[in-house]
N, C-alpha and C positions, 0 to 999 in steps of 0.2 A: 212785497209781503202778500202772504194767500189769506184768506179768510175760506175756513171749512163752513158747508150750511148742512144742517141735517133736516130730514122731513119728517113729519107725523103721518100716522095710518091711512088720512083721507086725503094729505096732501101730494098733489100731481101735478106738473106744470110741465109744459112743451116750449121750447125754446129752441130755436134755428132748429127743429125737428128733431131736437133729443129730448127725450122722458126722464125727469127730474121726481124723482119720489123718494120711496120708504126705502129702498135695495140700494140706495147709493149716497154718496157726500159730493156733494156738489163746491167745487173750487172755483172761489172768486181769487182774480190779482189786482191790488188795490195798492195806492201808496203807503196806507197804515190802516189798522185796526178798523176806525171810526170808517172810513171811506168803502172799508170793504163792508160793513154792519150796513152801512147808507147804500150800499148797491146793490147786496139782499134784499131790502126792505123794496126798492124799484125794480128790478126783476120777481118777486116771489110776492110780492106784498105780504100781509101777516099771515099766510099758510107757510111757513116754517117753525120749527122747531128750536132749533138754535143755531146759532153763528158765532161759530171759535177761530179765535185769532191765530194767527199760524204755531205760536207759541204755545197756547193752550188745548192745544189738539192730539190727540194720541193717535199713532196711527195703529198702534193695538186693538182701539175700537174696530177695527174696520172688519175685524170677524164678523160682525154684524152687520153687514153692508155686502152682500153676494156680491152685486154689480160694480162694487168700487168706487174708486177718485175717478168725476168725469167734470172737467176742465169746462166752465162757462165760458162759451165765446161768442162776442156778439153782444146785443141786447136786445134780440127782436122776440115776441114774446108770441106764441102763435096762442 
């Protein structure tokens, strides 16, 4: 199961050297829902916006996302 994360204005995080912000959805794979919400919360701490379950996710939004779906891999947090 994926868990989509969105970011707010001032949120930015580096992870294995990719830039996680405002221009993108960041994809967690999680066994379920809660797991993927619990693995946002340890990678991003509460600078995120929201975390949608793979079900409750439109990929319609992503109009609003220039830079796309980029795949969390890893959990080193620079």
């Amino acid at each position: 199961m994926k868990t989509y994360v969105i970011f707010g204005q001032e949120h930015e995080h580096k992870i294995n050297g990719i830039i996680f912000d405002r221009n993108c959805v960041a994809v967690i794979d999680a066994l379920n829902a809660k797991a993927g919400r619990e693995k946002a919360f340890k990678l991003f701490g509460e600078k995120f916006c929201f975390a949608y379950a793979e079900k409750n996710f439109s990929m319609s939004s992503l109009k609003f996302f220039p830079r796309g779906l980029i795949n969390v891999v890893g959990e080193n947090k620079q």
